[in-house]
C-alpha angles and dihedrals in degrees: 000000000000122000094266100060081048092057091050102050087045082052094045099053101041087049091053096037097053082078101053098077094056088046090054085042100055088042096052091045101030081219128116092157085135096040110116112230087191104053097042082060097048088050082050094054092050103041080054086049098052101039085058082054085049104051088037095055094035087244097157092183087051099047098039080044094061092035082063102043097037080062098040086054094037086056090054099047082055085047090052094040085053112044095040096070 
């Protein structure tokens, strides 16, 4: 493994797991009255958007990065669906 693929999978994981604390969060609480719709869509739009680059440019840290985001929001959109009603 060179120093670039170790900069990529650094940049992967702190991207995804920035998500995880609001997910634990909005499960502890069942509330995700703060939660932004809007921008979790929008998060949803560009992850889409960059896993297409990624697969495009053959960018495997680009593409597995937005897999993993585009599921974390998409959790939290459920989360949000769900404890809102």
């Amino acid at each position: 493994m060179n120093y670039i693929d170790t900069i990529g999978i650094i940049a992967s994981v702190t991207s995804v797991a920035g998500f995880l604390p609001q997910i634990y969060k909005n499960q502890k609480t069942r509330s995700v009255q703060d939660l932004s719709g809007l921008m979790l869509l929008n998060f949803s739009i560009c992850s889409l958007a960059w896993m297409a680059y990624g697969g495009l440019t053959d960018s495997p840290y680009v593409l597995m990065t937005n897999v993993a985001g585009l599921c974390a929001s998409c959790f939290l959109l459920g989360q949000k669906l769900y404890f809102q009603r």
